[in-house]
C-alpha positions in Angstrom: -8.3 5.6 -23.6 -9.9 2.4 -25.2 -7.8 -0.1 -27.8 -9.7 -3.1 -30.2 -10.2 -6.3 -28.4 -9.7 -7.8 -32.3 -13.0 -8.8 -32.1 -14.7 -6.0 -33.0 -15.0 -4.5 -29.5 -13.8 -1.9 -27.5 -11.5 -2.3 -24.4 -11.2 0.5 -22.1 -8.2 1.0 -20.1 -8.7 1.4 -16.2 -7.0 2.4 -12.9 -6.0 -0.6 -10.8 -7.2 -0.5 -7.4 -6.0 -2.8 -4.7 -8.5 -4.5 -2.7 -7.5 -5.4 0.8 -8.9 -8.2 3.0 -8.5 -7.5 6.2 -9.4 -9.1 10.0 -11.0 -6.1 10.9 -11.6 -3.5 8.6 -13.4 -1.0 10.8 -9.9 -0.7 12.7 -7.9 -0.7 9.7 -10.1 2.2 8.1 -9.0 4.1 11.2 -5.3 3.3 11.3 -5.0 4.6 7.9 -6.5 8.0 8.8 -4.2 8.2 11.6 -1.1 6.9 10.0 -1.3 8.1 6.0 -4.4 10.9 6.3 -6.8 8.6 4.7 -10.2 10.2 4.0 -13.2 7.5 4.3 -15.5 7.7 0.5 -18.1 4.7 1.5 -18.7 1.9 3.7 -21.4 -0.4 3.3 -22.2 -3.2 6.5 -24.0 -6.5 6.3 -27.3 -5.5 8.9 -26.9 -8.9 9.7 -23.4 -9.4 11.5 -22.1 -5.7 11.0 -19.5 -6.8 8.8 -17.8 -4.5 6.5 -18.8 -5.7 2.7 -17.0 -3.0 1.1 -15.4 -0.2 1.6 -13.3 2.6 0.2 -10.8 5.1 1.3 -8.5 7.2 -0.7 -4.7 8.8 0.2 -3.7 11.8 -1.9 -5.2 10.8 -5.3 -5.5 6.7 -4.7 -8.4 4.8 -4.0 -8.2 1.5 -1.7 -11.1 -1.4 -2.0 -11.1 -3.5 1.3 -13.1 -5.6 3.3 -13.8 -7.7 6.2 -12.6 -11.3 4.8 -14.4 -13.6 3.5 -12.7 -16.9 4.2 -15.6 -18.7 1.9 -14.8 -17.1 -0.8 -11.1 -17.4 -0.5 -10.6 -13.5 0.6 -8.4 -13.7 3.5 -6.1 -11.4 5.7 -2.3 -11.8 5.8 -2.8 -12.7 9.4 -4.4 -15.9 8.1 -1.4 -17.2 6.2 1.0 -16.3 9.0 1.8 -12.6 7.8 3.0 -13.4 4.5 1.9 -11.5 1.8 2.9 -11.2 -2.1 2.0 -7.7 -2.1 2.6 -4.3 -1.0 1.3 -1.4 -1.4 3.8 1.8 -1.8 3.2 5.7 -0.9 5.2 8.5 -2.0 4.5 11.1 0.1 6.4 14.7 0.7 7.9 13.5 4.0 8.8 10.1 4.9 10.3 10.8 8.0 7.1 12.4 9.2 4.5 9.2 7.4 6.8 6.8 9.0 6.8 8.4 12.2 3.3 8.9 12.1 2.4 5.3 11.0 4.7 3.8 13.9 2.5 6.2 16.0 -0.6 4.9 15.1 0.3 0.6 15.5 3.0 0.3 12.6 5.9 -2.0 12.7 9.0 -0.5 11.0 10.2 -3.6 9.3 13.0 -0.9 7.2 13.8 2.7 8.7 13.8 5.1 6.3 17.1 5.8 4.4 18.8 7.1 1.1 18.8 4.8 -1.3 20.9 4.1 -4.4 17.7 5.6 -7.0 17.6 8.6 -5.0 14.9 8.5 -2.5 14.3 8.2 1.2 12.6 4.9 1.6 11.3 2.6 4.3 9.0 -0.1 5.0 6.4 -0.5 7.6 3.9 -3.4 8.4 0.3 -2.2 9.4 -1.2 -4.0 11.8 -3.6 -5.9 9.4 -0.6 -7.6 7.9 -0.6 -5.5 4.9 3.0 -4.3 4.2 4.1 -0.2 3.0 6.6 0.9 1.6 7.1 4.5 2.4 9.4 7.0 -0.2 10.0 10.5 -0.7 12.3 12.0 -3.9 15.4 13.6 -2.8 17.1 13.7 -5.8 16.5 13.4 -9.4 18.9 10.8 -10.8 19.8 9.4 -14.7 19.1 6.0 -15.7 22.8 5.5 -15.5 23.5 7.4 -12.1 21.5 4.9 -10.9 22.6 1.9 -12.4 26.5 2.9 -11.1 25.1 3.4 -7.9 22.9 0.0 -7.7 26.5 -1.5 -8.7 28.0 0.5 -5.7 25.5 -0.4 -3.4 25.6 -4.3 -4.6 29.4 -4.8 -4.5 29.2 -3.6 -0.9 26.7 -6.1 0.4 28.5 -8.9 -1.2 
């Protein structure tokens, strides 16, 4: 799909892909095939300090950028700004119970068990051990806008 930039040009519209910057990215390529069934698509090593430069993997029909960080270029891991992180990245799979398990199985920390929640999925969150953090849902039921927003209401006045 491509849209005017109002100057004449052409814009195309693209997939976003996260890029992850990670301590050790030769580990984390292999927790994610353990824990989400990631299939490896490149890798590419500096010859000179075996680094990872770039890499990608894809689970079901996503692709994931990451690489060894690059403190010098301001491309660091969660672990260097004490595990905080302003993203996460989110997987809806067929079985949450079974990725979650799976995940914790391979180094995962369950930072959320998976439960039903008020827009009708099982959901959960995990924290891999690159400090990257998942959240984790499967559809169980099909809800309305408004089902929902009664049951967000529910869910609120009970936590108050």
């Amino acid at each position: 799909m491509a849209e005017s930039n109002g100057q004449g040009g052409e814009i195309r519209t693209q997939s976003v892909t996260p890029h992850l910057a990670l301590r050790n990215a030769a580990e984390a390529i292999d927790f994610y095939k353990k824990a989400f069934g990631a299939t490896e698509n490149s890798r590419m090593v500096n010859p000179q300090d075996g680094r990872i430069l770039h890499a990608e993997i894809q689970i079901g029909n996503s692709r994931i950028y990451l690489a060894d960080e690059c403190p010098q270029f301001g491309f660091v891991s969660p672990l260097d700004t004490a595990g905080k992180t302003t993203v996460a990245l989110h997987l809806h799979v067929e079985d949450g119970d079974a990725t979650m398990q799976r995940a914790e199985e391979a180094g995962a920390t369950v930072l959320m068990p998976m439960a039903l929640m008020f827009w009708g999925d099982r959901f959960g969150k995990i924290a891999d051990p690159f400090g990257h953090s998942w959240s984790i849902s499967q559809k169980f039921e099909t809800l309305t806008p408004e089902q929902m927003q009664e049951r967000m209401a529910a869910a609120m006045a009970k936590s108050a």
